[in-house]
N, C-alpha and C positions, 0 to 999 in steps of 0.2 A: 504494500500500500504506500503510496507518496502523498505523505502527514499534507507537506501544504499543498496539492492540493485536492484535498479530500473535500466531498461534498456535505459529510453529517450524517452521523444514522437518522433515522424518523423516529426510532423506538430506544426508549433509555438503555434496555437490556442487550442493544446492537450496537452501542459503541465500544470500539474495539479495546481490548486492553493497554494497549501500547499508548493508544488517544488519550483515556484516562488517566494513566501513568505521567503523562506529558503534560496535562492541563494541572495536575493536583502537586506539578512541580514549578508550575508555572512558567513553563517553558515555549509554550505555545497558546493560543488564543482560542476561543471556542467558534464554532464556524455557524453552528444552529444554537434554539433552543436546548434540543436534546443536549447539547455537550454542556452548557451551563449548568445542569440541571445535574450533571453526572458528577461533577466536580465536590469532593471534599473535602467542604474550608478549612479544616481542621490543621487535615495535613498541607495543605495549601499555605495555611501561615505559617506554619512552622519553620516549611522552605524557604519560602521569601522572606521570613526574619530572620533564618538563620545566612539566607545568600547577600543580606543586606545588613549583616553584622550587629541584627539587634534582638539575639536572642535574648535579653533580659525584658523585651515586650512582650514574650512568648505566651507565658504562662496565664498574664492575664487578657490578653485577646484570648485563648482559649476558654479561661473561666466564662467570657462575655457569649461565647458561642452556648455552652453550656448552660447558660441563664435562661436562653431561647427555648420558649414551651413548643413551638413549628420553628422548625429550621429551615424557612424556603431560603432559594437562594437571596433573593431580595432580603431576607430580615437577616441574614448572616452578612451579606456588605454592608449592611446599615452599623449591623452590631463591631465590624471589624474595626468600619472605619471611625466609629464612634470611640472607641480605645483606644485607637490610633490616635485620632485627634487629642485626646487629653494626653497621651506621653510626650507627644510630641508637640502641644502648645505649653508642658511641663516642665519641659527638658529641652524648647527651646529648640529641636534637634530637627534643622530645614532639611539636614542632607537625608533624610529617610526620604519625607514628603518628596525631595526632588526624584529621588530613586525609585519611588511606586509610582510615579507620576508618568513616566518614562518605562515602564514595566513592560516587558512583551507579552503578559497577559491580563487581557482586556476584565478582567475581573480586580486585578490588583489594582490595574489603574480604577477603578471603579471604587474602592477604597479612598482611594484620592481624590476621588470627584463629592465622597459626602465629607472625606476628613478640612475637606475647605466648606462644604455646607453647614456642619457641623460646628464651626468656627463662631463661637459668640463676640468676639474680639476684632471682627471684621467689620467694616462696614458694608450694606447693600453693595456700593460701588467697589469697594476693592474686592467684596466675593464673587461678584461678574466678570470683573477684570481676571481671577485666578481663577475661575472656571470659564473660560475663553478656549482653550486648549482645548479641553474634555467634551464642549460641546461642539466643536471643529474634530474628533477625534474620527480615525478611519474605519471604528468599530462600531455597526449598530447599536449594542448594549450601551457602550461607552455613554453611546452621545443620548439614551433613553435617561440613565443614571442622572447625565451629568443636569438636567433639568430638573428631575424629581429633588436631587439634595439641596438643591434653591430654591424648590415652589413656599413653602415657607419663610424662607425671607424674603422675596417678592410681592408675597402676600403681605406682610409686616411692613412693608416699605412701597408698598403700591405704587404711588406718583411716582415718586424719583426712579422704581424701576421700570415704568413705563416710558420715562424720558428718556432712561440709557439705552433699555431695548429698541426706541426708535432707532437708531441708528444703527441698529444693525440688521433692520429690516432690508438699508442698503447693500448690506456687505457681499463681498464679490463670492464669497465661503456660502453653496444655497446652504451650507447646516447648519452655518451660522444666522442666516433668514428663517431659517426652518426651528432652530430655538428659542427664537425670540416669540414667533408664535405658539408654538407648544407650549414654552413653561408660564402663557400667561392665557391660556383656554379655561372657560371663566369654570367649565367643568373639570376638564382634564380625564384622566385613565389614572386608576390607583392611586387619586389625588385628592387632598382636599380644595373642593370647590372655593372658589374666589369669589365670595358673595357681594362685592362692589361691582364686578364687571357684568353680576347675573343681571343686576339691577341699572346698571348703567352703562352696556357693552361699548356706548358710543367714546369711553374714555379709551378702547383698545386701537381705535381707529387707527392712530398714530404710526402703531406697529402692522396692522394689518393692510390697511389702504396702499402703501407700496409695493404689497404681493398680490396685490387683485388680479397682476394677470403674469405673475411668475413661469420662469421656464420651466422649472423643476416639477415631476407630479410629486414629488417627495414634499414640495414647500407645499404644494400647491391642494394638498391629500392632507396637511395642519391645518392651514387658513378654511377649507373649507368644513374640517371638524370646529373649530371654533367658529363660525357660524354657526353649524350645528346646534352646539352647545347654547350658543347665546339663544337659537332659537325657543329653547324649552321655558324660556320664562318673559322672551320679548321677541313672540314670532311677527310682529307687526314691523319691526325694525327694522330685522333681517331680511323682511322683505322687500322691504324698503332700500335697504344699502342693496341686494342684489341684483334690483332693477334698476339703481344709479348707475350700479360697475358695468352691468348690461351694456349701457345707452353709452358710457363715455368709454368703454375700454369692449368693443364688439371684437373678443377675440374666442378662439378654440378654449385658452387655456382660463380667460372668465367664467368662459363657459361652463366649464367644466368643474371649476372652486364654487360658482353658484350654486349650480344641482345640487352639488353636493351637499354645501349650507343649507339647503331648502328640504333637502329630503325624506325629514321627518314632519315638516308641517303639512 
């Protein structure tokens, strides 16, 4: 079998041993679900704290996994990198954070993407700025994380992180377009809901109005979940903004962001 490029079992019990062995050392990335899902953290930290010389964090990221009554993978990065974050906002100690941040497995780095969310000591602005990276990152999961460990200070800081997100509704990066929309959908996936945008989606416009007719179906498949979303509580709105975008912006890919905004009303 040739590890990169393998396409993923479909079924957890069909990932090969060798795959396994290789993820839970952190040596490789996960290519599907199925292989996240195979992965165990346990021994995963061990590796990467012992290949990153901080086996004295070992013990107690492992007690934090152990605290977990469900060990999905999602509540094992939360828990890791939530341990993470305090030894290393403890101990001061950037060269970890640089070194998981930089990790060849997209899981690690994904530690790294909540040990900056995670960060109470941050500002809004400088946690956008240090999760910039993670949400530009080349890995599906990566760049799902790297929104989820910020939707909570986003929410906490609304306006001003509406103002910063505008601007990167420009940016040349669409994942970085495609961030900016996701982590402020006033629903989200696995999220808690942003009850100012349910009630007032018109303050999201900022962010969203310059992807009305995006290249990308990947921006383009956010922008029109979040219409979605806003529709469930101001489907009069939505209908409204997507018969403007219609009339000023008559493309395929309006098109197409519309529908899909409308498709529950």
């Amino acid at each position: 079998m040739n590890i990169e490029d393998r396409r993923g079992a479909r079924k957890l019990a069909d990932v090969p041993e060798e795959v396994r062995e290789l993820l839970n050392q952190g040596k490789i990335s996960s290519v599907n679900l199925m292989e996240s899902l195979a992965i165990n953290h346990s021994e995963l930290v061990k590796n990467v704290l012992k290949e990153a010389d901080a086996e004295n964090y070992i013990n107690s990221s492992l007690q934090e996994l152990d605290n977990l009554e469900k060990k999905t993978s999602l509540k094992c990065i939360i828990a890791i990198g939530r341990r993470l974050q305090e030894e290393i906002s403890k101990n001061n100690d950037k060269k970890l954070l640089e070194f998981i941040s930089n990790h060849n497995s997209d899981t690690v780095r994904s530690w790294g993407a909540y040990i900056i969310g995670l960060d109470d000591e941050l500002s809004i602005g400088e946690k956008l700025i240090a999760i910039e990276p993670f949400a530009a990152d080349k890995h599906f999961g990566v760049r799902e994380i790297a929104w989820m460990a910020v939707r909570e200070s986003i929410i906490d800081n609304l306006d001003e992180s509406i103002d910063i997100l505008s601007s990167w509704s420009t940016n040349e990066d669409s994942n970085i377009r495609r961030f900016a929309s996701e982590a402020t959908r006033p629903r989200g996936v696995w999220s808690k809901h942003i009850k100012k945008l349910k009630e007032e989606p018109e303050l999201g416009l900022k962010i969203i109005e310059p992807l009305k007719s995006d290249s990308e179906k990947y921006v383009q498949d956010s922008v029109g979940n979040w219409l979605n979303d806003a529709s469930k509580s101001n489907p009069n709105w939505v209908v409204n903004i997507c018969n403007e975008w219609n009339k000023v912006s008559p493309t395929k890919e309006t098109k197409r962001i519309t529908n899909r905004g409308l498709r529950t009303i």
